[in-house]
RODO-2510 file (C-alpha; in nm, 4 decimals, decimal comma):
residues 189
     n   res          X          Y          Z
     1     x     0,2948    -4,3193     4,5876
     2     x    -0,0641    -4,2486     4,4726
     3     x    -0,0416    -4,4443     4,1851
     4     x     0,1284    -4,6843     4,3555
     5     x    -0,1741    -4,6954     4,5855
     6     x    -0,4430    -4,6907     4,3291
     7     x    -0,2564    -4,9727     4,0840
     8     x    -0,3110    -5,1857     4,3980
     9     x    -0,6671    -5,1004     4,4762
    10     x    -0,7756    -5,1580     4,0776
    11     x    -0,5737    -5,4872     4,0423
    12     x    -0,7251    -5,6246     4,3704
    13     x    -1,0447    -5,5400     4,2280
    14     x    -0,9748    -5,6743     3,9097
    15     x    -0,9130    -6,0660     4,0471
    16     x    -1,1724    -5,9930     4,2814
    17     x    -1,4202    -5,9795     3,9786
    18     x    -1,2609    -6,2560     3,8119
    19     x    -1,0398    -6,0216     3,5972
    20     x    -0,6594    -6,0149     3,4438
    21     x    -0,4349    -5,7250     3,4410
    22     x    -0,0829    -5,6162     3,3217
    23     x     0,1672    -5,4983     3,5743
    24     x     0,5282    -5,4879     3,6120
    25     x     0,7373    -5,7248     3,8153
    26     x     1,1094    -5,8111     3,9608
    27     x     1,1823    -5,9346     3,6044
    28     x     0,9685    -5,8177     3,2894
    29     x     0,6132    -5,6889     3,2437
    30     x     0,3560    -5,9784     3,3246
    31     x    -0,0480    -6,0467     3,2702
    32     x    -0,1313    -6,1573     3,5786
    33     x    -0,4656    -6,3153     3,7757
    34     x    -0,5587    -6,4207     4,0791
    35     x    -0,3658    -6,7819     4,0548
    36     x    -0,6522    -6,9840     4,2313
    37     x    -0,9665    -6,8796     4,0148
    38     x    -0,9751    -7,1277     3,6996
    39     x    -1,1771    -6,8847     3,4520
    40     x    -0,8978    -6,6095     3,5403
    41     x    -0,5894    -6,7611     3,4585
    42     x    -0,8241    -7,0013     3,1340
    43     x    -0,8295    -6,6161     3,0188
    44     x    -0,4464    -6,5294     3,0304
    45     x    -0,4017    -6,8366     2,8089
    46     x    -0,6815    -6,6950     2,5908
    47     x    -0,5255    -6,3250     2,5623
    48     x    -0,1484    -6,4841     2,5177
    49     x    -0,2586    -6,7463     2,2898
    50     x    -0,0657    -6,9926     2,4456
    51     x    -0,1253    -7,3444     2,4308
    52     x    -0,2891    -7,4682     2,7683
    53     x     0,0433    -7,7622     2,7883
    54     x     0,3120    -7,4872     2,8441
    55     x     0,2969    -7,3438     3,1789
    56     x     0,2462    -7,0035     3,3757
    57     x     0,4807    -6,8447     3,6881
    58     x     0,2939    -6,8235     4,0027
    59     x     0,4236    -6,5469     4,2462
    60     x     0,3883    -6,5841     4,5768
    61     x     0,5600    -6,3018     4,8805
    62     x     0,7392    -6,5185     5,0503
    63     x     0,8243    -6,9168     5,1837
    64     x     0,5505    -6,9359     5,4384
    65     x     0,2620    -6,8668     5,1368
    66     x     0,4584    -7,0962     4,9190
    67     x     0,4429    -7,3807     5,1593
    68     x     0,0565    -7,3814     5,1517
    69     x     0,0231    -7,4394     4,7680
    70     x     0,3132    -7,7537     4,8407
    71     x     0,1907    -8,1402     4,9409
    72     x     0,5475    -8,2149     5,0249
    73     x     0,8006    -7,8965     5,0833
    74     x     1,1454    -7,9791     5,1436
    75     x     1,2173    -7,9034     5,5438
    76     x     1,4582    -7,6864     5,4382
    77     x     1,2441    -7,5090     5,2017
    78     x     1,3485    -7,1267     5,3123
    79     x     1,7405    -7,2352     5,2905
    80     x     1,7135    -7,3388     4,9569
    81     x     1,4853    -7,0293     4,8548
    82     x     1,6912    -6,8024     5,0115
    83     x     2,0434    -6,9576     4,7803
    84     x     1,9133    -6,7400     4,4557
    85     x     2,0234    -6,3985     4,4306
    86     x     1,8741    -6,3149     4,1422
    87     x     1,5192    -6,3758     4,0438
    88     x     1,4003    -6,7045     4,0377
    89     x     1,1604    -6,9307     3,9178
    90     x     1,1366    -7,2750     4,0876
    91     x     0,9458    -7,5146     3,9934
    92     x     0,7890    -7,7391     4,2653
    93     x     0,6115    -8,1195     4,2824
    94     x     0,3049    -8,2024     4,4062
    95     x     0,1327    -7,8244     4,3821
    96     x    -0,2037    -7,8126     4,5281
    97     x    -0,4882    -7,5179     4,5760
    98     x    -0,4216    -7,3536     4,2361
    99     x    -0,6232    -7,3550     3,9479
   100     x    -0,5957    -7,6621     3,7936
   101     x    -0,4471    -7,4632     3,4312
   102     x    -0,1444    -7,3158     3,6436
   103     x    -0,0525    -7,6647     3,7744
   104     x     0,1202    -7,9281     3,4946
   105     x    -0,0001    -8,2216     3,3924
   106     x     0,2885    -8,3387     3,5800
   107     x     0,1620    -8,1571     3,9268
   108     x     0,4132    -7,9477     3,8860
   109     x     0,4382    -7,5472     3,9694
   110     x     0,6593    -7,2458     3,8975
   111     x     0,7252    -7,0652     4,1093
   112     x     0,9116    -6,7219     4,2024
   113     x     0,8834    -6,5637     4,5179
   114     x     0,8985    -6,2216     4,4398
   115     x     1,1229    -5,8984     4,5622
   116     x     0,9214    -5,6664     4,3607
   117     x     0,7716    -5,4221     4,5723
   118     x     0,4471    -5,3514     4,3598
   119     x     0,3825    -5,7486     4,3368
   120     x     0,4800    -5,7796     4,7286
   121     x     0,2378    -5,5190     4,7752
   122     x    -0,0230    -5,6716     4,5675
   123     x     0,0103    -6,0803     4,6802
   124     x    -0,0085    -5,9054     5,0857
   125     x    -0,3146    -5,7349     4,9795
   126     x    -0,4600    -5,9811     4,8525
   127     x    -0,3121    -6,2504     5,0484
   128     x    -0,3023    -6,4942     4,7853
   129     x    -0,0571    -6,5812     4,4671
   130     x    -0,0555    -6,4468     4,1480
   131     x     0,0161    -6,5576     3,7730
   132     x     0,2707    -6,3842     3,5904
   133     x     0,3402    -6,4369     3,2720
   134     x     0,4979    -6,2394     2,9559
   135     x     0,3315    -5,9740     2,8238
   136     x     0,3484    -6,0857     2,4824
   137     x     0,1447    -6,3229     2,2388
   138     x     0,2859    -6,6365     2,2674
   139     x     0,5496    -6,6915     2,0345
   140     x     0,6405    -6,3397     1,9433
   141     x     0,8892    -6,0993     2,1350
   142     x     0,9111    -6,0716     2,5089
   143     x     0,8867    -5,7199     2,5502
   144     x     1,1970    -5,5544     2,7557
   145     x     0,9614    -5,2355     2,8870
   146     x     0,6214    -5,1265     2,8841
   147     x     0,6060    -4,9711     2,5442
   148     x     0,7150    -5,2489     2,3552
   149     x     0,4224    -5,4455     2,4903
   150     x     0,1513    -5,5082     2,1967
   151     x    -0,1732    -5,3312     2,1742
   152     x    -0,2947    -5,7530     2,1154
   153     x    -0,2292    -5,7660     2,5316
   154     x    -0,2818    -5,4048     2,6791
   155     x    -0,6370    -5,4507     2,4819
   156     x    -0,7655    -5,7673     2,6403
   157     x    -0,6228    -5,7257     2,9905
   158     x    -0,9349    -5,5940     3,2228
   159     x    -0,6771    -5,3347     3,3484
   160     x    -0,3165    -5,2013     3,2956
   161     x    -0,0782    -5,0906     3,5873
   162     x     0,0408    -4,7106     3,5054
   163     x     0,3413    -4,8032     3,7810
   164     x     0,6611    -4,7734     3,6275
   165     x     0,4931    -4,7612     3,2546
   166     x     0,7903    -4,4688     3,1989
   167     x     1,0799    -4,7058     3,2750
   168     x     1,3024    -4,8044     3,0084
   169     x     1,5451    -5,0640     3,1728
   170     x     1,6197    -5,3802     2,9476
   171     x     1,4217    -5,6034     3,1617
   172     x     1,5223    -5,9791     3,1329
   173     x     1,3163    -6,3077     3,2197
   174     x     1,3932    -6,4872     3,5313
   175     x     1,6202    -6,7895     3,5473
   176     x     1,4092    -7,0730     3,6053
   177     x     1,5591    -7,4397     3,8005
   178     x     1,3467    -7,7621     3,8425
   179     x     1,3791    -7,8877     4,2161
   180     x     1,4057    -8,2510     4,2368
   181     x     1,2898    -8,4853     4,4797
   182     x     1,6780    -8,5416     4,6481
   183     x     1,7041    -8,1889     4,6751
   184     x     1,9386    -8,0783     4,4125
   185     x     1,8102    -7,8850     4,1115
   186     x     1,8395    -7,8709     3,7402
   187     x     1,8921    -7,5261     3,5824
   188     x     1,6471    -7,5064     3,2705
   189     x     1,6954    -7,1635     3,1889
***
């Protein structure tokens, strides 16, 4: 668990100074900031080279954070969370309090609320949501583990998780559903 430990300590530090880092998550290997600070998450568009249009996951540890980034939650906003068995992203109307480059032109947010212990760990630490992304140029290969991530990321990031680095699962992106004003949803992915 030291590492464990210490990955949390340097990350925290990291978006405390403004910084990105690479870390695993319940789905594939992310660069992630603190998702409220504007020149953090400007910078994981920078080191992805992704165009500023196409949007970012925000993780957040559970329904109660979520419902503070939300103008309008559904009432039933933990029942409909709680339907997905698998990981999730959701994206959400009417996002407020995040950096204005992880909310769409539209005022829309993705969003997964994470099982991940590591990210759990690091969002309750920090007691605010992160960006995740894929830790990959934009446009090329997702990576499936750690060492097929490109020296193009783990060079830019201001630090790089050594939790789970060893693992070679074939990790897979999360689904990802649009929630629509009625309720319902719209599976995109």
């Amino acid at each position: 668990m030291e590492v464990f430990e210490q990955d949390i300590k340097r990350c925290v530090e990291s978006m405390t100074l403004g910084g990105t880092f690479l870390y695993p998550t319940d789905t594939i290997w992310g660069i992630g900031c603190l998702a409220e600070d504007d020149a953090a998450v400007a910078r994981v568009f920078e080191i992805k080279q992704r165009p500023q249009y196409k949007s970012l996951i925000v993780l957040m540890s559970d329904v109660r954070m979520l419902r503070r980034y939300l103008a309008s939650p559904l009432p039933d906003l933990e029942t409909f969370v709680e339907q997905f068995s698998k990981p999730t992203s959701i994206i959400y109307s009417n996002a407020i309090g995040l950096a204005s480059q992880a909310i769409a032109d539209d005022g829309t947010v993705g969003v997964r609320i994470t099982s991940d212990p590591f990210c759990k760990a690091l969002i309750k630490r920090i007691q605010k949501p992160i960006i995740s992304t894929s830790a990959n140029v934009s446009g090329e290969l997702t990576p499936s583990s750690y060492e097929d991530i490109s020296s193009a990321i783990t060079n830019e990031v201001d630090y790089v998780v050594k939790w789970r680095q060893e693992e070679r699962i074939e990790a897979q992106a999360s689904s990802v559903i649009r929630l629509q004003d009625d309720g319902s949803f719209e599976t995109l992915r």
